[in-house]
N, CA and C atoms as a LAMMPS dump frame, in Angstrom:
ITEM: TIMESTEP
0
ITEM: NUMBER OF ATOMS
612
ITEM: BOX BOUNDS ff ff ff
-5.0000000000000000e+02 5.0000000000000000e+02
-5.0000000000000000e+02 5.0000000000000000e+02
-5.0000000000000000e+02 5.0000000000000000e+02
ITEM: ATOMS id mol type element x y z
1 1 1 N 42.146 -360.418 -357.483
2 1 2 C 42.267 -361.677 -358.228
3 1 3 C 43.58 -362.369 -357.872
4 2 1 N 44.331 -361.634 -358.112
5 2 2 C 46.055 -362.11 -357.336
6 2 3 C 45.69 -362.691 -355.779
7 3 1 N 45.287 -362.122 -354.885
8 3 2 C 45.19 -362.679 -353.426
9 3 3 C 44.914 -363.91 -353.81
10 4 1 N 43.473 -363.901 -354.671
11 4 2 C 42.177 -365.436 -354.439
12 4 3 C 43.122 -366.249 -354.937
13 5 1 N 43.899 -365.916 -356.186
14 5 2 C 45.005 -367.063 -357.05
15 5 3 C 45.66 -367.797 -355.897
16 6 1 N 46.349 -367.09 -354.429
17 6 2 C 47.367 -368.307 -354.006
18 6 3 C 46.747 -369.182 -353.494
19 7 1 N 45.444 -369.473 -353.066
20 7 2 C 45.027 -370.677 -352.378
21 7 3 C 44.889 -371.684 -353.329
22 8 1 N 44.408 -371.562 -354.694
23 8 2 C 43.866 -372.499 -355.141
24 8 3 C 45.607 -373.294 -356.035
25 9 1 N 46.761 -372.286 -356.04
26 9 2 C 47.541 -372.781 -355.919
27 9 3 C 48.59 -373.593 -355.313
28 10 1 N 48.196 -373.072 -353.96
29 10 2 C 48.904 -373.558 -352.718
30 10 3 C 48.226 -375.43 -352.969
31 11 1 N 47.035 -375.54 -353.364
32 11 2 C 46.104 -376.622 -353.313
33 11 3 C 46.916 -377.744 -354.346
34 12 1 N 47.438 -377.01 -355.32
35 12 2 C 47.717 -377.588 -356.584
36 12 3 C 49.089 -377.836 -356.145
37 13 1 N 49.886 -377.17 -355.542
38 13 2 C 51.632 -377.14 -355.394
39 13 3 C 51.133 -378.686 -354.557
40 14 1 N 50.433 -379.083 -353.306
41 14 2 C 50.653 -379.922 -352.493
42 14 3 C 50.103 -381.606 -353.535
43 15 1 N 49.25 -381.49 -354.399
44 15 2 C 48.536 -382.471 -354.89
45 15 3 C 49.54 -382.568 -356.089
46 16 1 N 50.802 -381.858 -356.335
47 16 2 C 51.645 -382.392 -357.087
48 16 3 C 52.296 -383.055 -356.999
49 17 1 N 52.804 -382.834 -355.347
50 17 2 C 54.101 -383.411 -354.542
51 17 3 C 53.351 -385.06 -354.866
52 18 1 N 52.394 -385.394 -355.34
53 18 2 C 51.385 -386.742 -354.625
54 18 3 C 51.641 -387.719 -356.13
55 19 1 N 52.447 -386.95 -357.197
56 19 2 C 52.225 -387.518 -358.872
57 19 3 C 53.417 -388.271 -358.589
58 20 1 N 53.476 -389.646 -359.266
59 20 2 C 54.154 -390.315 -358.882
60 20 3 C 55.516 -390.434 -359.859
61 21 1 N 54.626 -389.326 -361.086
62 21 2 C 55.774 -389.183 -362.456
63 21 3 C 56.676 -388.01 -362.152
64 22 1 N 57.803 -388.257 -361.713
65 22 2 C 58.499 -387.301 -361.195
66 22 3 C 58.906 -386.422 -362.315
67 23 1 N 59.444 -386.59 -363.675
68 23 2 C 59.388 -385.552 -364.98
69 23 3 C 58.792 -384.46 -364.781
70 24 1 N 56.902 -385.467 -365.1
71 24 2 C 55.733 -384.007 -364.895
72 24 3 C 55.598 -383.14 -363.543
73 25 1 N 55.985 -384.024 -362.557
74 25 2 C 55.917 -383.582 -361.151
75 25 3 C 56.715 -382.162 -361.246
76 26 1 N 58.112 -382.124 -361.792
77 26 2 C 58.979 -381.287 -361.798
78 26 3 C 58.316 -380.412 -362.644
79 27 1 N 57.779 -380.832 -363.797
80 27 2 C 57.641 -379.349 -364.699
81 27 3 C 56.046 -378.865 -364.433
82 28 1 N 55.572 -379.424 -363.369
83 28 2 C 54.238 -378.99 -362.629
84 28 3 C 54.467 -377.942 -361.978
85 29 1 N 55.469 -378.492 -360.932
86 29 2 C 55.918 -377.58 -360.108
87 29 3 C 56.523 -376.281 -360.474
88 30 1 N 57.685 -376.269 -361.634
89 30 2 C 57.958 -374.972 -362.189
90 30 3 C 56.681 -374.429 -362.588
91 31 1 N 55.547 -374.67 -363.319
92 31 2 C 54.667 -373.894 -363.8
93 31 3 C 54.534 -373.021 -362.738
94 32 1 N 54.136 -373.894 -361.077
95 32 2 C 53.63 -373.293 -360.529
96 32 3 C 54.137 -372.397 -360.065
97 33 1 N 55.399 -372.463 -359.762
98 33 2 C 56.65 -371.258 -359.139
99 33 3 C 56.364 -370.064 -360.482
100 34 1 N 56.064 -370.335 -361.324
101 34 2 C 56.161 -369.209 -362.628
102 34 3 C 54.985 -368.148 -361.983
103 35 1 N 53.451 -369.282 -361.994
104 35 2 C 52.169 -368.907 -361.258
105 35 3 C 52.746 -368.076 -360.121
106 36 1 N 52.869 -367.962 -359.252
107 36 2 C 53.696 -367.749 -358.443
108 36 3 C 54.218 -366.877 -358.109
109 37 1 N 55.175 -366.466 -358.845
110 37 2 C 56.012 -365.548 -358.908
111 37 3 C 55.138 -364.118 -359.968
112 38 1 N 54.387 -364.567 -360.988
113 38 2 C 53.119 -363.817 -361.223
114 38 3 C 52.289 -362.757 -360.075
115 39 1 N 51.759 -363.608 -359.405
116 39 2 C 50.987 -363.621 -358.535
117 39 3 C 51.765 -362.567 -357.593
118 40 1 N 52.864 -362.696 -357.136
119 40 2 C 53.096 -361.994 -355.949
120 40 3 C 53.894 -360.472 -357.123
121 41 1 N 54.494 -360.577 -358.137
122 41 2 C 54.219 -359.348 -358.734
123 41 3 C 52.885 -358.552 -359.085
124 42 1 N 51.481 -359.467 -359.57
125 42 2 C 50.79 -358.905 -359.702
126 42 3 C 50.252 -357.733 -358.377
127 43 1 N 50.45 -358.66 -357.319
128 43 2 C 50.056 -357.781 -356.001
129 43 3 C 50.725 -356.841 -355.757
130 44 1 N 51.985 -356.573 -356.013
131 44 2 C 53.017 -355.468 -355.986
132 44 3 C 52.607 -354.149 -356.917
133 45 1 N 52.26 -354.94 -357.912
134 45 2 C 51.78 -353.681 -358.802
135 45 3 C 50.721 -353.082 -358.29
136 46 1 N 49.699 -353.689 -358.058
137 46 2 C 48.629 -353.211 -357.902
138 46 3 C 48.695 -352.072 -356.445
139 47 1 N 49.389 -352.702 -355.331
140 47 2 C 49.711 -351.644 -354.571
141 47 3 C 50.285 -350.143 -354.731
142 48 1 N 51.07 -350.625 -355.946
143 48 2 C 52.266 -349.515 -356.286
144 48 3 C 51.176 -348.262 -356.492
145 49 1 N 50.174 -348.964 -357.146
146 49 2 C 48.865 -348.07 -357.75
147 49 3 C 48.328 -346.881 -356.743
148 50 1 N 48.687 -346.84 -355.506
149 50 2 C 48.085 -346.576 -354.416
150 50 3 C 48.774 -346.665 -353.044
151 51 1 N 50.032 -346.321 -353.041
152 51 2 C 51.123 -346.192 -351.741
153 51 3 C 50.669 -344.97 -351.354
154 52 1 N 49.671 -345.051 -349.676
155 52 2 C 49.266 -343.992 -349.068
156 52 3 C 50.267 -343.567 -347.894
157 53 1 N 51.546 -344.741 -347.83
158 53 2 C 51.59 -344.062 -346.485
159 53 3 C 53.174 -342.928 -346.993
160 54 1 N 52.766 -342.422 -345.324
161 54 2 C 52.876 -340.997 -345.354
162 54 3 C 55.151 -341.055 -345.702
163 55 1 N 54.934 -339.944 -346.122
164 55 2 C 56.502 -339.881 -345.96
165 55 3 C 57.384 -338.958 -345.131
166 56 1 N 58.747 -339.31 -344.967
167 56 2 C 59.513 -339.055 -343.622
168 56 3 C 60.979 -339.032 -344.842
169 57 1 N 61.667 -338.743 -343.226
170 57 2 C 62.724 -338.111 -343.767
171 57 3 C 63.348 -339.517 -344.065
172 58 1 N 64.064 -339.85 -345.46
173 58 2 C 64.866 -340.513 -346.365
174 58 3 C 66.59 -340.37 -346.54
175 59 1 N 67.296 -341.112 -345.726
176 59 2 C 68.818 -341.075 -345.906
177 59 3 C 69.165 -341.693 -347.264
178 60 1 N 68.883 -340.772 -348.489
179 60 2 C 69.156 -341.65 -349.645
180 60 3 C 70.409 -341.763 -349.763
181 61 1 N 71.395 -341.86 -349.788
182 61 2 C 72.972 -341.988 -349.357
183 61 3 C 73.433 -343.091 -348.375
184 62 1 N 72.629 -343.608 -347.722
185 62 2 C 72.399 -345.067 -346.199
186 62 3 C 71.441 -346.36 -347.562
187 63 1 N 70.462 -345.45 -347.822
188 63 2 C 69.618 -346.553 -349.053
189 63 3 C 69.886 -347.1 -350.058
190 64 1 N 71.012 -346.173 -350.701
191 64 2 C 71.918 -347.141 -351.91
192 64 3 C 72.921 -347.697 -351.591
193 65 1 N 73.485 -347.125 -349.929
194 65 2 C 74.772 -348.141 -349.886
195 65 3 C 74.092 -349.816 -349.495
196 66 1 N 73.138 -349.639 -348.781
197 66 2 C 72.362 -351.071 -348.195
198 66 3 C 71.59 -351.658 -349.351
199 67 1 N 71.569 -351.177 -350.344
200 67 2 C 71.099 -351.597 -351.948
201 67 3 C 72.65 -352.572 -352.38
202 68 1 N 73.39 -351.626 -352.406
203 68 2 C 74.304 -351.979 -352.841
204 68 3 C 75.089 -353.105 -352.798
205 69 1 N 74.66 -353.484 -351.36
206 69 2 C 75.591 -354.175 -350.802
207 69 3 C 74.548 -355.479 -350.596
208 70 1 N 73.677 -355.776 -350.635
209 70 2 C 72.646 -356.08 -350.947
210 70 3 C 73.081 -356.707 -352.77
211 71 1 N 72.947 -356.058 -353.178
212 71 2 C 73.217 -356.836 -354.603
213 71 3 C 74.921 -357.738 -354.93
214 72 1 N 75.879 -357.208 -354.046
215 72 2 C 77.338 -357.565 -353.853
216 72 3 C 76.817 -358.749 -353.209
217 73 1 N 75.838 -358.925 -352.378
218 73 2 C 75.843 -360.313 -351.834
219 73 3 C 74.741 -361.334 -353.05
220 74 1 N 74.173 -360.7 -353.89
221 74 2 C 73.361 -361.501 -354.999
222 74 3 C 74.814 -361.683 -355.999
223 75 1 N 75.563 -361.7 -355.803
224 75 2 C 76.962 -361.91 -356.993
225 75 3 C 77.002 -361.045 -357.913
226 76 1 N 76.092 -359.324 -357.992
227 76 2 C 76.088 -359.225 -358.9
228 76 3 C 77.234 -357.982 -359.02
229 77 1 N 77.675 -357.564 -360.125
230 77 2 C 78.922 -356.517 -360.23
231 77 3 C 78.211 -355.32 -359.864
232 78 1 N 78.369 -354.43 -359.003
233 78 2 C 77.697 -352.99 -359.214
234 78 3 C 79.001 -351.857 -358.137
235 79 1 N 78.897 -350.158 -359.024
236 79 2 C 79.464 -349.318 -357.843
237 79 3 C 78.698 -348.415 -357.37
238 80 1 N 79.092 -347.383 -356.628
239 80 2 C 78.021 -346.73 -356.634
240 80 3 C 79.023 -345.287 -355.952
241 81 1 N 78.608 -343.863 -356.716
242 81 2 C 79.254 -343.005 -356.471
243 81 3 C 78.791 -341.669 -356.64
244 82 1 N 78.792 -340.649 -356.222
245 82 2 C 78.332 -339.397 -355.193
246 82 3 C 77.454 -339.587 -354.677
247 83 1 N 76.678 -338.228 -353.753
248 83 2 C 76.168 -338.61 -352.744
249 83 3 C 74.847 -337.116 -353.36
250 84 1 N 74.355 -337.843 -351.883
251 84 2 C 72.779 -336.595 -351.71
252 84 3 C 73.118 -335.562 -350.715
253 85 1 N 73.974 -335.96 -349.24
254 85 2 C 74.243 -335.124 -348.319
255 85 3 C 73.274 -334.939 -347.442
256 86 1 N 72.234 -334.587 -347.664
257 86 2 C 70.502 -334.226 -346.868
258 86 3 C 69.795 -335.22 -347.051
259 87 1 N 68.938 -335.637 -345.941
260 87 2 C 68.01 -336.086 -346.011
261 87 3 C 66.644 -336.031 -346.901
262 88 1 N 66.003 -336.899 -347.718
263 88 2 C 65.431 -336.438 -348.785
264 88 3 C 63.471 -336.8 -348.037
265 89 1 N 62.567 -335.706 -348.13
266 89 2 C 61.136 -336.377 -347.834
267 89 3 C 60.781 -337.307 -348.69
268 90 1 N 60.28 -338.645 -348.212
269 90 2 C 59.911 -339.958 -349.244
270 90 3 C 59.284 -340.625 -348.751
271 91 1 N 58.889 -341.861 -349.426
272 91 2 C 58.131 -342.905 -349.061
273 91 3 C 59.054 -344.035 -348.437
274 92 1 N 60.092 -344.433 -347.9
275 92 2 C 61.065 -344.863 -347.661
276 92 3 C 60.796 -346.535 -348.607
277 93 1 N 59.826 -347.191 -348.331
278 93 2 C 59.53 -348.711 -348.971
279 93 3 C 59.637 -348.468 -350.224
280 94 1 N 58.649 -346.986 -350.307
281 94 2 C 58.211 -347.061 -351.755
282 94 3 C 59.844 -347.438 -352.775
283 95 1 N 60.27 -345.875 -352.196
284 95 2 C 61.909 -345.928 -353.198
285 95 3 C 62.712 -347.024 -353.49
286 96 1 N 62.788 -347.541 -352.2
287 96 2 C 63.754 -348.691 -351.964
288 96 3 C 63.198 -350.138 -353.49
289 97 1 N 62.094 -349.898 -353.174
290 97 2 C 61.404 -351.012 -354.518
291 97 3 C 61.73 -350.719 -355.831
292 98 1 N 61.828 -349.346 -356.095
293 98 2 C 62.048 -349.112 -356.835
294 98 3 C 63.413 -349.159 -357.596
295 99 1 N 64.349 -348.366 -356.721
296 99 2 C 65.687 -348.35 -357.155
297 99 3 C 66.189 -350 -356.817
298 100 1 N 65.4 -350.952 -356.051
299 100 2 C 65.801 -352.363 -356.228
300 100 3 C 65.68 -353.039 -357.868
301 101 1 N 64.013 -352.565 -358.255
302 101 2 C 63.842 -353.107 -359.525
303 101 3 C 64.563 -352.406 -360.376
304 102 1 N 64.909 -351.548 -360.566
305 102 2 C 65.697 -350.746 -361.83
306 102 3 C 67.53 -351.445 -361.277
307 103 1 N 67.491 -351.583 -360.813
308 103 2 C 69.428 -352.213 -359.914
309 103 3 C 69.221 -353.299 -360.801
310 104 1 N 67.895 -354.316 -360.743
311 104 2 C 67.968 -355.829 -360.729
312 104 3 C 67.655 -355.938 -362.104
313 105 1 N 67.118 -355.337 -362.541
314 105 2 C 67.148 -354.919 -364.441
315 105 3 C 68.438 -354.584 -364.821
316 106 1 N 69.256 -353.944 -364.21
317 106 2 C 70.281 -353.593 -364.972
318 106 3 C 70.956 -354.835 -364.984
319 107 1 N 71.319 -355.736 -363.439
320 107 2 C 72.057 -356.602 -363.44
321 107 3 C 71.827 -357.591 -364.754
322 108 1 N 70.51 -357.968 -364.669
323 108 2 C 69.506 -359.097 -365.134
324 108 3 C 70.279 -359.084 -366.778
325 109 1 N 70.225 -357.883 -367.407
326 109 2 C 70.38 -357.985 -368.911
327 109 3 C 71.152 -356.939 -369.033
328 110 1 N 72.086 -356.261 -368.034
329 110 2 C 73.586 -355.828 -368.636
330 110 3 C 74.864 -356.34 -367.941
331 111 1 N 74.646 -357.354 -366.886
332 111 2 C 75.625 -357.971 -366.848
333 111 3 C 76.422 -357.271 -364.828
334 112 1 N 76.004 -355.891 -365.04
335 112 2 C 77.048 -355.096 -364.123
336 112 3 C 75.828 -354.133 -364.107
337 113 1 N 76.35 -353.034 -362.704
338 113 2 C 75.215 -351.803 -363.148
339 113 3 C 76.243 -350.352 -361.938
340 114 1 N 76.383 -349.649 -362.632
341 114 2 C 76.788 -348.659 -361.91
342 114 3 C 75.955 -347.341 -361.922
343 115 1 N 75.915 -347.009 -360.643
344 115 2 C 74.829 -346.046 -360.026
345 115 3 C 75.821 -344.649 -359.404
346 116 1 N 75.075 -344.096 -359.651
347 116 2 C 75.77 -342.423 -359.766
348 116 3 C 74.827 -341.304 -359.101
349 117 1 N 75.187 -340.185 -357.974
350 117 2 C 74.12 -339.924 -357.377
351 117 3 C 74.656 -338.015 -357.378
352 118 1 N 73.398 -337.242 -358.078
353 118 2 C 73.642 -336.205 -357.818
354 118 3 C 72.615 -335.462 -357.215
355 119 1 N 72.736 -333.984 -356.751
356 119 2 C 71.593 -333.373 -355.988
357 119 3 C 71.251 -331.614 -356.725
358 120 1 N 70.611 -331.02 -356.64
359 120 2 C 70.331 -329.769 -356.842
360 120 3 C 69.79 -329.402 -355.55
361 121 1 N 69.148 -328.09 -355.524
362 121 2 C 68.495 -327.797 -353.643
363 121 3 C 66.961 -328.123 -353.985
364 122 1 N 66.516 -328.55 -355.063
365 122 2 C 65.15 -328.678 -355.525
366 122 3 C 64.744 -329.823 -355.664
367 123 1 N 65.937 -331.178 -356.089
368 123 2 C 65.556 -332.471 -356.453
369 123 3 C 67.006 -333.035 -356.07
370 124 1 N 66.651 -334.576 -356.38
371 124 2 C 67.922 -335.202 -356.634
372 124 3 C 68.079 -336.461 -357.703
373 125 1 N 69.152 -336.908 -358.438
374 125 2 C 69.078 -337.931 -359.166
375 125 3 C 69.826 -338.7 -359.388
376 126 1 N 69.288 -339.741 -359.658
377 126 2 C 70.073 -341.219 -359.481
378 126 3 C 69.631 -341.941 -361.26
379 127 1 N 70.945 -341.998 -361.486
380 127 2 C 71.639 -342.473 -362.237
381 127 3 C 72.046 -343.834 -362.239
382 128 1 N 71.35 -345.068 -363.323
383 128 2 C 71.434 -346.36 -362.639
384 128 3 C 72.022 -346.739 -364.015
385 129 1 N 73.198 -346.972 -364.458
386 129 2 C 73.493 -347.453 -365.727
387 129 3 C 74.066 -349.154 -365.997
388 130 1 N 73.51 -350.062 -366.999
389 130 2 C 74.319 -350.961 -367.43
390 130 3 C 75.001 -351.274 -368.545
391 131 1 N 76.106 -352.069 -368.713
392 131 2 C 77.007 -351.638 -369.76
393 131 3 C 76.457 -352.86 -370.971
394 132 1 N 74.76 -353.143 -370.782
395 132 2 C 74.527 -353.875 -371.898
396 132 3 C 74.505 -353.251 -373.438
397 133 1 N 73.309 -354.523 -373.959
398 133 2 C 73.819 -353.51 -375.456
399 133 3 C 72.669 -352.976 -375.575
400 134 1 N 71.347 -352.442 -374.683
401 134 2 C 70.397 -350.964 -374.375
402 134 3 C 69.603 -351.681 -375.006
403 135 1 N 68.672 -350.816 -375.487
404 135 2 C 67.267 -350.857 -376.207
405 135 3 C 66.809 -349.736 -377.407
406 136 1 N 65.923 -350.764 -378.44
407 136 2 C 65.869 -349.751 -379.527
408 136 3 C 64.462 -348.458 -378.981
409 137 1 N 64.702 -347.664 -379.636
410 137 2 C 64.439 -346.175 -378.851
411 137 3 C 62.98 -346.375 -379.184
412 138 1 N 61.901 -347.354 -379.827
413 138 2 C 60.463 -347.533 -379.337
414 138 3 C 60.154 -348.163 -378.776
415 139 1 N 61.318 -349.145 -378.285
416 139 2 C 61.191 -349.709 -376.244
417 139 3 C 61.281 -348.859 -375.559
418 140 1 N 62.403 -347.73 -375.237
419 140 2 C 62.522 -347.27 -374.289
420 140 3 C 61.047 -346.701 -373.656
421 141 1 N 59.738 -346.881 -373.866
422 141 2 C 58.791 -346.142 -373.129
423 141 3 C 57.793 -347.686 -372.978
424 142 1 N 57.663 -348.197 -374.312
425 142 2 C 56.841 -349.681 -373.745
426 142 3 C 57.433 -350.535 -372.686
427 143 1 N 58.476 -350.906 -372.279
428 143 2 C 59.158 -351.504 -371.448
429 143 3 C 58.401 -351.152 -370.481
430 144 1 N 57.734 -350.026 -369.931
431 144 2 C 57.322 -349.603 -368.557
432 144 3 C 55.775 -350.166 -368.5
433 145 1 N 55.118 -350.488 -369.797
434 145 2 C 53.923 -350.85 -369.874
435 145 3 C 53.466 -352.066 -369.01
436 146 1 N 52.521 -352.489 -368.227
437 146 2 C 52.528 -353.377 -367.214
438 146 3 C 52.523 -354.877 -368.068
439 147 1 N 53.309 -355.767 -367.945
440 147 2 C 53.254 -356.89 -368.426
441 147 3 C 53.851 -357.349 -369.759
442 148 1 N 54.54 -356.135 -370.33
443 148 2 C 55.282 -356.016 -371.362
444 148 3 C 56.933 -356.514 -371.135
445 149 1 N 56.99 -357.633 -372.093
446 149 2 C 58.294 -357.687 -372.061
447 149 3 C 59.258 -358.476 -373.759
448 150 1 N 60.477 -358.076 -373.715
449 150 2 C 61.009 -357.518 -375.053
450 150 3 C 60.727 -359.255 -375.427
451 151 1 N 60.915 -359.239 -377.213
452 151 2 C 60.494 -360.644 -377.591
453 151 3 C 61.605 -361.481 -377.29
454 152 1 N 62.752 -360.661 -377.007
455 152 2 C 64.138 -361.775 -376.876
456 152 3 C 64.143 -362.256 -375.506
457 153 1 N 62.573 -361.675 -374.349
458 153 2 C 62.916 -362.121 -373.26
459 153 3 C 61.382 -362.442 -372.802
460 154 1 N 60.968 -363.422 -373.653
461 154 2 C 59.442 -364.358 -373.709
462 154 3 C 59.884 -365.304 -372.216
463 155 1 N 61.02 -365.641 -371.824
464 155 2 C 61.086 -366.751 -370.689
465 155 3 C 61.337 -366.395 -369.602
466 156 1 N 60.067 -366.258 -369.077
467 156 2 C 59.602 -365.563 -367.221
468 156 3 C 61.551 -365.744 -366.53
469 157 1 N 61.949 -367.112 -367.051
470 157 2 C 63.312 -367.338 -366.304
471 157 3 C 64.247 -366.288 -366.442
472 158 1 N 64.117 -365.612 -367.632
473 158 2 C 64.82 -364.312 -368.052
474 158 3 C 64.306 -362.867 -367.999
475 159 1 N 63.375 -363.119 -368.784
476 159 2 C 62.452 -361.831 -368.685
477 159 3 C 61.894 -361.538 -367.741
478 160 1 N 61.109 -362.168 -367.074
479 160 2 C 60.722 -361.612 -365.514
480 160 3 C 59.248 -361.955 -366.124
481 161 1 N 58.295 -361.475 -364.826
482 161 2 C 56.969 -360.873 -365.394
483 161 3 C 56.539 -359.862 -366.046
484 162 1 N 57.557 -359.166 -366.568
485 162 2 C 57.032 -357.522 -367.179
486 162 3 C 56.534 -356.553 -366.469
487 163 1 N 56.792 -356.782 -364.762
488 163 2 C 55.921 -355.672 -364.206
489 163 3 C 57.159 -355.005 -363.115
490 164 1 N 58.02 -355.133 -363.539
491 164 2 C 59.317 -354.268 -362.334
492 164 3 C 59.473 -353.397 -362.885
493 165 1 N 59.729 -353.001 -363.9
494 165 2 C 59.632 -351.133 -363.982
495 165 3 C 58.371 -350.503 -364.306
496 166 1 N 57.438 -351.233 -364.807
497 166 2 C 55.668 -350.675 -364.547
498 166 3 C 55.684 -349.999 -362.874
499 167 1 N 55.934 -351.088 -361.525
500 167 2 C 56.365 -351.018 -361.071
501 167 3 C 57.064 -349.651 -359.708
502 168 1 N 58.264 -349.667 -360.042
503 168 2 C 58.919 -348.877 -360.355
504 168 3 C 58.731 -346.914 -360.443
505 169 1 N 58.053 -346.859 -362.037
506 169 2 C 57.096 -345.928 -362.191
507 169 3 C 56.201 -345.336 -361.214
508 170 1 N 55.444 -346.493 -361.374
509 170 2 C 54.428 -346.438 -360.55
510 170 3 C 54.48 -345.585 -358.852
511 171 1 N 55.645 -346.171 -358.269
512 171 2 C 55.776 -345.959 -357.197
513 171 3 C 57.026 -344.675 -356.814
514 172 1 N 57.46 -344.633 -357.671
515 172 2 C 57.871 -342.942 -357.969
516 172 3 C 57.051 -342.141 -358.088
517 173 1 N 56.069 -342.283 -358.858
518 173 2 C 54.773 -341.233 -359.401
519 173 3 C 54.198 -340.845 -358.491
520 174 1 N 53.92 -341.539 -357.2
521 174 2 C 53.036 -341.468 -356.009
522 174 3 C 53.685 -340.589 -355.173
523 175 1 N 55.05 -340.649 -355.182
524 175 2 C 55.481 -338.941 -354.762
525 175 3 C 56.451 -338.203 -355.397
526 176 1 N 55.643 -338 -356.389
527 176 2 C 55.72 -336.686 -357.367
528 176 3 C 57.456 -337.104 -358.059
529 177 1 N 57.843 -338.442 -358.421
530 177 2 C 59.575 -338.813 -358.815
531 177 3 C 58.76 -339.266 -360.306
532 178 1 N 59.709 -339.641 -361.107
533 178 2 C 60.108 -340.16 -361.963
534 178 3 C 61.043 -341.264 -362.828
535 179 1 N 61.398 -341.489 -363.687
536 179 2 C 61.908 -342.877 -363.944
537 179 3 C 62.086 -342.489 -365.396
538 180 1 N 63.052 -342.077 -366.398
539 180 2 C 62.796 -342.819 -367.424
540 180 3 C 64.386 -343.593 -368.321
541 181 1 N 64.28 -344.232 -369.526
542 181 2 C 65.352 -345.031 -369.489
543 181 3 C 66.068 -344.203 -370.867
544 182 1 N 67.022 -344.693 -371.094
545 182 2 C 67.74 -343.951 -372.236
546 182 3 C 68.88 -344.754 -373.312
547 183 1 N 69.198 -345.012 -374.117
548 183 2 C 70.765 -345.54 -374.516
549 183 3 C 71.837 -344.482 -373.882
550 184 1 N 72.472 -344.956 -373.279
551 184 2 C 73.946 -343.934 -373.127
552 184 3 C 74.605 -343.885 -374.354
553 185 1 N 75.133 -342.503 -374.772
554 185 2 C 76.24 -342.191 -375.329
555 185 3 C 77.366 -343.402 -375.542
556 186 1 N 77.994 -343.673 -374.297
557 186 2 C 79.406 -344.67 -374.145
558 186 3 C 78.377 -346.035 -374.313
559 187 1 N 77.442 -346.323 -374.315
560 187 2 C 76.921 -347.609 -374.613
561 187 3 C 76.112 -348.138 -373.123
562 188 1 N 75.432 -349.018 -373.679
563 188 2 C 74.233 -349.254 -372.335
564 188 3 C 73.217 -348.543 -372.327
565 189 1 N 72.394 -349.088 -371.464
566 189 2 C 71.358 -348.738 -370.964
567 189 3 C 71.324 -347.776 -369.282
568 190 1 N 70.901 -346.673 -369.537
569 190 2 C 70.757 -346.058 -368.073
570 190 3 C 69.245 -345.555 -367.934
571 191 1 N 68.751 -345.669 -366.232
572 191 2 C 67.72 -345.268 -366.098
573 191 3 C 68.068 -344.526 -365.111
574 192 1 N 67.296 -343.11 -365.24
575 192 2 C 67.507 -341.96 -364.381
576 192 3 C 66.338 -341.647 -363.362
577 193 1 N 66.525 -341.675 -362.716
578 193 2 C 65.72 -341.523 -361.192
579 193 3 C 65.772 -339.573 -360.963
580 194 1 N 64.527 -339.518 -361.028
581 194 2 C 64.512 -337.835 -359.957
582 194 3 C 63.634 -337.75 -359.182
583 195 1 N 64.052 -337.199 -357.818
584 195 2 C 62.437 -337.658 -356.818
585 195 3 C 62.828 -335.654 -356.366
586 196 1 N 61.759 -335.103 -355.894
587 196 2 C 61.907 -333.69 -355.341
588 196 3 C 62.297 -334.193 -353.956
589 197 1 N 63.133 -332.831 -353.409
590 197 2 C 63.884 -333.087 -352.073
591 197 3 C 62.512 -332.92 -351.144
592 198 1 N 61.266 -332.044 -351.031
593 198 2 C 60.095 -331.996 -350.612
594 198 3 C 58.856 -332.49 -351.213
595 199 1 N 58.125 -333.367 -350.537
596 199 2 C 56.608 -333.862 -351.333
597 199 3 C 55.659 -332.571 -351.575
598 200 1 N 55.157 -333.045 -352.818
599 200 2 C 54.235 -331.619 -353.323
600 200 3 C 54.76 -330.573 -354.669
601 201 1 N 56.327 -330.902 -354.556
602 201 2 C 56.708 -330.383 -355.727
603 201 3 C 57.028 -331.555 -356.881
604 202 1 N 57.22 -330.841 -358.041
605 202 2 C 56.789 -331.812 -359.196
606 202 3 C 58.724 -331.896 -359.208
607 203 1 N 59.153 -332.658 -359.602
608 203 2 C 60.088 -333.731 -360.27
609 203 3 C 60.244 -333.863 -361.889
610 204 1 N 58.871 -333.661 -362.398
611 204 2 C 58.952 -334.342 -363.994
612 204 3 C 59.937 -333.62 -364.758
């Protein structure tokens, strides 16, 4: 349904440019960027549902610094500190989406986000914290629900579409990782990442 949606939008974006009321023209056009921006999350999700390809060896230690730096160029505050050391088996796209959407959540509604990276010989975990003011503890599990998003953040401009840590989830789950979020102690919101250092073993 997401694919068939962009044509008949693409149709509508060009027959707007044609309104001669430039006001509605403008707030046509945002609808449609909203449409839009829908649309190409909806397709994301739905993939997430079903990431077959195969996995290889993962420099997660190369992936958060190019995250990182990556978000230093979006203006946003973030650090990022210990390491993995080994190469981890993964989905390489998959992760990267992931620890992007949980980075861009933190930025989005805590302002800053600092990421923290430890290992065992069995798994490893990543630690994504922001120094907002968190979530009450019967969000912390709906938040992940696909299309869910908090009432203080009803405006796609803020809130998003509700589907980056559905997301997220999603695409951890597919090799055998996890995701879940927490209040910190010192304040904020952190979401903890564990993926197994080999596919086939469980993570949860």
């Amino acid at each position: 349904i997401s694919h068939d949606l962009q044509t008949p939008i693409t149709r509508l974006r060009l027959r707007a440019e044609l309104l001669d009321d430039e006001p509605l023209r403008t707030r046509v056009q945002a609808d449609l960027d909203s449409m839009q921006a829908l649309i190409k999350e909806g397709l994301v999700y739905a993939r997430s549902l079903d990431d077959a390809a195969p996995a290889q060896a993962v420099d997660v230690d190369s992936l958060l610094e190019a995250l990182r730096e990556d978000a230093l160029d979006m203006g946003w505050k973030i650090s990022l500190s210990g390491s993995v050391g080994v190469p981890v088996l993964a989905r390489p796209t998959a992760v990267r989406r992931a620890l992007w959407n949980l980075i861009e959540n933190g930025a989005k509604f805590g302002g800053a986000v600092e990421i923290q990276v430890s290992s065992t010989p069995q798994m490893i975990e990543i630690h994504i914290r922001d120094p907002g003011p968190g979530l009450p503890a019967s969000e912390l599990e709906k938040v992940f629900e696909p299309f869910y998003r908090l009432e203080t953040s009803r405006n796609r401009d803020t809130g998003g579409t509700g589907l980056g840590l559905a997301i997220a989830r999603n695409l951890l789950r597919r090799q055998q990782g996890q995701v879940h979020l927490h209040n910190h102690p010192a304040g904020g919101l952190e979401a903890v990442v564990v993926l197994p250092r080999k596919p086939g073993s469980s993570a949860a």
